[in-house]
C-alpha positions as CSV (number, residue, x, y, z in Angstrom):
1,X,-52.0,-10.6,122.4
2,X,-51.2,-10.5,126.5
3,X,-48.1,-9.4,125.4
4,X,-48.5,-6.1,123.4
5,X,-51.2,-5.7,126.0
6,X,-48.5,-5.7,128.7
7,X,-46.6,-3.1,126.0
8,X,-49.1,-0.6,125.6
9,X,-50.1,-0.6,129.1
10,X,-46.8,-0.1,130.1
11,X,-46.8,3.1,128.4
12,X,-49.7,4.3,128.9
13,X,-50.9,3.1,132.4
14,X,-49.8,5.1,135.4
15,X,-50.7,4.6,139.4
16,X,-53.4,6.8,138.6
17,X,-55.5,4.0,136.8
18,X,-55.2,1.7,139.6
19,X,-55.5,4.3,142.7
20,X,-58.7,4.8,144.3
21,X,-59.8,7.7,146.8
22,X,-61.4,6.4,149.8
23,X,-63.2,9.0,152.2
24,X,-65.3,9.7,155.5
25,X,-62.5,7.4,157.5
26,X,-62.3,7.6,160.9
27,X,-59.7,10.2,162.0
28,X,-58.2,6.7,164.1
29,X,-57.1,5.2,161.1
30,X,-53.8,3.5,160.8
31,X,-52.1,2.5,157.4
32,X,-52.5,-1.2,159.0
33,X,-56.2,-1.2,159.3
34,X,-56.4,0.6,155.7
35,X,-53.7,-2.3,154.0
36,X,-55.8,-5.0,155.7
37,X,-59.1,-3.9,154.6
38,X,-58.0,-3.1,150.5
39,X,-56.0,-6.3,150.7
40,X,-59.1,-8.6,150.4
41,X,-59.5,-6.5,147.0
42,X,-55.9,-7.7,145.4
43,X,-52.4,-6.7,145.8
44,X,-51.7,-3.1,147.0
45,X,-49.1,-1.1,146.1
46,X,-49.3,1.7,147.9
47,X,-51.8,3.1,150.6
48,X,-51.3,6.8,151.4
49,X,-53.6,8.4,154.3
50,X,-53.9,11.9,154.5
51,X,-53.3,13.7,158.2
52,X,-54.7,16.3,159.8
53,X,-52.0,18.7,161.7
54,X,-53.7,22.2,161.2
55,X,-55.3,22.0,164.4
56,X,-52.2,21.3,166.3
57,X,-50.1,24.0,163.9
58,X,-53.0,26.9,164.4
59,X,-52.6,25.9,168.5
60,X,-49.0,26.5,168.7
61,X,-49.3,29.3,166.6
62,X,-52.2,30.7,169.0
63,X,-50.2,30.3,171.7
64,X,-47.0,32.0,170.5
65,X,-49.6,35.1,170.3
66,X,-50.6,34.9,173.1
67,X,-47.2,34.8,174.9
68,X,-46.7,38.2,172.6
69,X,-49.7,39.3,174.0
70,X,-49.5,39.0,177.6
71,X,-46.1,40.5,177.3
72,X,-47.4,43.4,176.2
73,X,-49.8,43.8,178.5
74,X,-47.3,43.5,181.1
75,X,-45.7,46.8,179.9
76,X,-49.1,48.2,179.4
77,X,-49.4,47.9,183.8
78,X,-46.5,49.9,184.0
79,X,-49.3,52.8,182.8
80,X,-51.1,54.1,185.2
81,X,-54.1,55.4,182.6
82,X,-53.7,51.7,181.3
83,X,-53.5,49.3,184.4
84,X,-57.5,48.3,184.7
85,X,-57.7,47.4,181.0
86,X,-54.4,45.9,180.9
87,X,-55.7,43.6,184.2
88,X,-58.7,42.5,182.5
89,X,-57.4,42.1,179.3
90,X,-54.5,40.2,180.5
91,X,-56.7,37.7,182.8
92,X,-58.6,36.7,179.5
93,X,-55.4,36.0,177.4
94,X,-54.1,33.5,180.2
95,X,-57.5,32.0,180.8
96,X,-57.2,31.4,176.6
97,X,-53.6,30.5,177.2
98,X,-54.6,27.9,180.2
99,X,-57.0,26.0,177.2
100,X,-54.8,26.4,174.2
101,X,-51.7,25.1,176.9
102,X,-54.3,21.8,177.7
103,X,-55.3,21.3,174.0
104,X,-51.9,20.9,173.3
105,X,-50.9,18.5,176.0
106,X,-54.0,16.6,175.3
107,X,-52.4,16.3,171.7
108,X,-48.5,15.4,173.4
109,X,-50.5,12.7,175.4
110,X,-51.7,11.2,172.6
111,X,-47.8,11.0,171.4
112,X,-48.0,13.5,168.8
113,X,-50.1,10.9,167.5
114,X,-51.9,13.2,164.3
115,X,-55.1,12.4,163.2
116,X,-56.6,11.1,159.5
117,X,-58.1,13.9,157.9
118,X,-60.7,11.3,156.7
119,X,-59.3,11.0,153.2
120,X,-56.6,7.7,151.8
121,X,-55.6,7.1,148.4
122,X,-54.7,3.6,148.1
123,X,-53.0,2.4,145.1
124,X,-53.2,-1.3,143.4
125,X,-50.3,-3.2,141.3
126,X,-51.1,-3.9,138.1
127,X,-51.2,-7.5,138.6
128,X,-54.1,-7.8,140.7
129,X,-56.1,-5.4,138.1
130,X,-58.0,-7.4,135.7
């Protein structure tokens, strides 16, 4: 009986039936700390956390704009009908530039270190299922 058991299961079982969704982590969660906790639970075969890079991407992306930006309002100076708003708006692009520049620094500090998104999928064998 365990072994057409074993049979069936083997073709109809996927990682699906033994993988569970965990949530609301803290974005300092490490695969290590996620292992050690499921381990008391039975044998893992997998643990998966899911990271959170948008922020970083959206900076970068912010900043390349910008450069772009500040670039064009360089050549906008060169017009005299165009200098005081070109001034002003240039001064608020490099103050935003000055904070995007620190985000991202912040983030390099933290050695590119990106953050759990809160979410893990963490995936048993099919031995320690009973």
């Amino acid at each position: 009986q365990e072994k057409s058991r074993q049979e069936i299961e083997a073709r109809h079982i996927t990682a699906a039936d033994y993988t569970i969704w965990a949530q609301n982590l803290p974005a300092n969660t490490t695969e290590e700390q996620l292992q050690a906790f499921f381990a008391k639970y039975g044998e893992l075969s997998n643990t998966s956390i899911a990271l959170d890079n948008a922020d970083q991407m959206a900076q970068i992306r912010r900043k390349d704009e910008l450069l772009e930006e500040i670039e064009h309002l360089q050549a906008e100076q060169e017009m005299p009908e165009r200098v005081a708003h070109a001034r002003k708006a240039m001064a608020k692009a490099r103050r935003e530039l000055d904070v995007v520049n620190e985000q991202l620094q912040d983030w390099k500090h933290r050695q590119g270190r990106i953050d759990c998104c809160g979410h893990a999928f963490v995936t048993f064998t099919l031995r320690c299922v009973r």
